[in-house]
C-alpha positions as CSV (number, residue, x, y, z in Angstrom):
1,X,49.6,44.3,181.9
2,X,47.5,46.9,179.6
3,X,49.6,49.0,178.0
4,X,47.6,50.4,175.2
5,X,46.1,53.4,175.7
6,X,42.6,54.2,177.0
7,X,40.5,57.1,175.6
8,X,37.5,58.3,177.6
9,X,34.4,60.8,176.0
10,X,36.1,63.8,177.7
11,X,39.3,63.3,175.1
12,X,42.0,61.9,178.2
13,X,44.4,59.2,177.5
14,X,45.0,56.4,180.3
15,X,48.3,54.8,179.9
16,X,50.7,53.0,182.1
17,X,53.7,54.9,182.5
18,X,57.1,54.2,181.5
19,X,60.4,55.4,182.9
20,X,60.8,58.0,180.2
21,X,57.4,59.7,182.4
22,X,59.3,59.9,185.0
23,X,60.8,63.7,185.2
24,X,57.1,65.1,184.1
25,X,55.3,62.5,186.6
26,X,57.5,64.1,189.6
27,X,57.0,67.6,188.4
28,X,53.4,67.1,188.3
29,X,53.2,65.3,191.8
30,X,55.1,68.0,193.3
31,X,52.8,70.7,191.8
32,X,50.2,69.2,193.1
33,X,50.9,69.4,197.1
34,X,53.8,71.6,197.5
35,X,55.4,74.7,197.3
36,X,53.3,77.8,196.2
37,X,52.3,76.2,192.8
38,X,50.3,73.7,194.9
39,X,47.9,76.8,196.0
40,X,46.4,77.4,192.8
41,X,44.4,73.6,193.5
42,X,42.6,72.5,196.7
43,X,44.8,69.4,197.3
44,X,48.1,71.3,198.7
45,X,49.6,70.2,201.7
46,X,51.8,73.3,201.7
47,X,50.7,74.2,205.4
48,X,51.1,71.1,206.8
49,X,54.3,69.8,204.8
50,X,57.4,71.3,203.1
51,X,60.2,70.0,200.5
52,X,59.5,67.1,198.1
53,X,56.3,64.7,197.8
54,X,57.9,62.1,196.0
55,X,61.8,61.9,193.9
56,X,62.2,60.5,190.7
57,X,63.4,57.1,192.4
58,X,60.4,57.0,194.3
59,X,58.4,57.2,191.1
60,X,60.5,54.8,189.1
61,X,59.8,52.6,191.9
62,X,56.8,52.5,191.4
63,X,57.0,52.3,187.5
64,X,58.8,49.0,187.6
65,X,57.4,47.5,190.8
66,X,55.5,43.8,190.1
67,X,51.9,44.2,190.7
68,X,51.6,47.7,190.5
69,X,50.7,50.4,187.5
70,X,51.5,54.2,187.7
71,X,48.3,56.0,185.4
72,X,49.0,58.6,183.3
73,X,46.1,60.5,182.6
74,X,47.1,62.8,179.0
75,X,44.9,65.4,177.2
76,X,46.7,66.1,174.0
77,X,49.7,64.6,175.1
78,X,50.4,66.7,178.3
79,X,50.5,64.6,181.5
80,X,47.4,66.4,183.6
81,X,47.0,63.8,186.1
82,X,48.5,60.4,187.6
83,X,47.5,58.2,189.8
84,X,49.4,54.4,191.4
85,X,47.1,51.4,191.4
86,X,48.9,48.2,193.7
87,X,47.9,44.7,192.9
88,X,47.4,43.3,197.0
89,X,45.1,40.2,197.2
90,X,42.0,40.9,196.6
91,X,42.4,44.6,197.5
92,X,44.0,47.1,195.1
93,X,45.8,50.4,196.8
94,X,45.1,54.1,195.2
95,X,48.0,55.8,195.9
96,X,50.3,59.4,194.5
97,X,46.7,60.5,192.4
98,X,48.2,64.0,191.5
99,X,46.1,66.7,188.9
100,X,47.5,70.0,187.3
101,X,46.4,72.4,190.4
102,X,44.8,74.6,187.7
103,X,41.9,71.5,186.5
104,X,41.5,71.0,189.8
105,X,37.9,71.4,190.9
106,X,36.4,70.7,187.6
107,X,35.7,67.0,188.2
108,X,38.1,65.5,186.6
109,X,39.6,64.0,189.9
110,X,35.9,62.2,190.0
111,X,36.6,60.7,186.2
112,X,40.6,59.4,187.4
113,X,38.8,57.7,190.5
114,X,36.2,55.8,188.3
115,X,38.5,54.7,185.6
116,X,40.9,53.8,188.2
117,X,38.6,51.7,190.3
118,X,36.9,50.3,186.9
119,X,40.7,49.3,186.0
120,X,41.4,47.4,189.2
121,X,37.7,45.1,189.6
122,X,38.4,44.3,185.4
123,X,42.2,43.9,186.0
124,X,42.5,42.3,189.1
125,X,39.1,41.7,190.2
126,X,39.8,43.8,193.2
127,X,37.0,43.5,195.2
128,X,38.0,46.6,197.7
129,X,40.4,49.6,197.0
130,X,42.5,51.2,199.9
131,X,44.1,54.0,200.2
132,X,45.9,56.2,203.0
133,X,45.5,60.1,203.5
134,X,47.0,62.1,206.1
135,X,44.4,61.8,209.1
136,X,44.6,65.8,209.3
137,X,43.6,66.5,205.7
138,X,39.2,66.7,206.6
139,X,38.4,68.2,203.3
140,X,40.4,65.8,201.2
141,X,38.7,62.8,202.9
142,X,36.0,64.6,202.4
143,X,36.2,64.4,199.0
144,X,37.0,60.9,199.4
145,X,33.7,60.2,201.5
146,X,31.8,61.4,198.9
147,X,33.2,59.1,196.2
148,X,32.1,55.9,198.8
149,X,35.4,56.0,201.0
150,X,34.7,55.0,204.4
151,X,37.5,56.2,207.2
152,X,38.7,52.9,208.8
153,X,39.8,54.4,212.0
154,X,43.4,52.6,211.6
155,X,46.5,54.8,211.4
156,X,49.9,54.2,210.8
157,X,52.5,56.6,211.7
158,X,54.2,59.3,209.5
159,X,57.8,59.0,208.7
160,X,59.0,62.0,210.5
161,X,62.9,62.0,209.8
162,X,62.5,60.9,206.2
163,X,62.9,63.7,204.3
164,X,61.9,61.9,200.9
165,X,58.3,62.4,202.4
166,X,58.8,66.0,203.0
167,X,59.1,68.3,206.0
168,X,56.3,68.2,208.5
169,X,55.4,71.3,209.6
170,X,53.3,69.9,212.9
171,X,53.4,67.3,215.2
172,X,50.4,65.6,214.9
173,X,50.4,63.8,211.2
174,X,49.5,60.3,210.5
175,X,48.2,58.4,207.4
176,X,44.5,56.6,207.9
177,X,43.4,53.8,205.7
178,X,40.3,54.5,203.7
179,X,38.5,51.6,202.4
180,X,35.7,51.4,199.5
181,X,33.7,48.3,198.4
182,X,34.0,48.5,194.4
183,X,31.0,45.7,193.9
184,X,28.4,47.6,196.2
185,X,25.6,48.0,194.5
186,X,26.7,45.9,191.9
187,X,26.1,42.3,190.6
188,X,28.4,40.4,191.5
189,X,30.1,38.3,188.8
């Protein structure tokens, strides 16, 4: 595994993270989707969910999990962004991508996404990334869509009664598997 960091032209830092992240990686997560700091970004899901995103277990999890890589994304040493990239076959899965709600919406979202996908085809030679997003949240797929996402149509259920995944605040919540091709429209190797 890479653990050196990676500097891009807009002056981030890429680098796996460690369990000394932790604390700040939860912080951030949270930030990003809940509670009324979420609001000052696009990518709350205050409205539909309450409580926690993720615990510091959860994170740590995924920290020392075989296969897998939590991204910290630094400017100037201050954790603005993370994202979890799964080794599975010949897929990788994108998975807790958190930014600071105040840099959301000024692309910097679109430059975690390429790195990340760049990481997993050189890494792993993942020919395919997936990712699941709450079937409910149309803007964020959105988003997604526009980045070469397709919506798969498959769903799996939400864990109503699991309180590590927060507090759903409807009835009608489920995660859909988005799917992109990360050689289209390139040579293949």
């Amino acid at each position: 595994m890479d653990t050196a960091p990676h500097r891009n032209p807009g002056q981030l830092t890429f680098r796996d993270a460690t369990d000394a992240d932790v604390p700040a990686l939860v912080e951030l997560i949270q930030s990003a989707y809940r509670g009324d700091s979420s609001r000052a970004g696009w990518t709350t899901e205050a409205d539909i969910l309450e409580g926690q995103r993720t615990d510091p277990q959860g994170v740590r999890d995924v920290v020392r999990a075989p296969g897998s890589r939590l991204l910290v994304v630094e400017r100037d040493g201050d954790p603005v962004a993370c994202c979890q990239l799964e080794h599975r076959g010949e897929a990788a899965y994108f998975g807790m991508f958190a930014v600071r709600p105040s840099l959301q919406g000024a692309g910097l979202g679109k430059l975690i996404i390429a790195e990340a996908e760049r990481t997993v085809r050189e890494s792993w030679g993942a020919r395919e990334m997936h990712m699941t997003v709450i079937s409910v949240r149309d803007d964020l797929i959105a988003w997604y869509e526009r980045r070469g996402y397709r919506r798969t149509g498959q769903l799996s259920p939400f864990p109503y009664g699991d309180e590590r995944f927060g507090v759903p605040q409807r009835d009608d919540l489920a995660f859909e598997l988005l799917v992109k091709d990360l050689f289209q429209g390139m040579s293949p190797r």
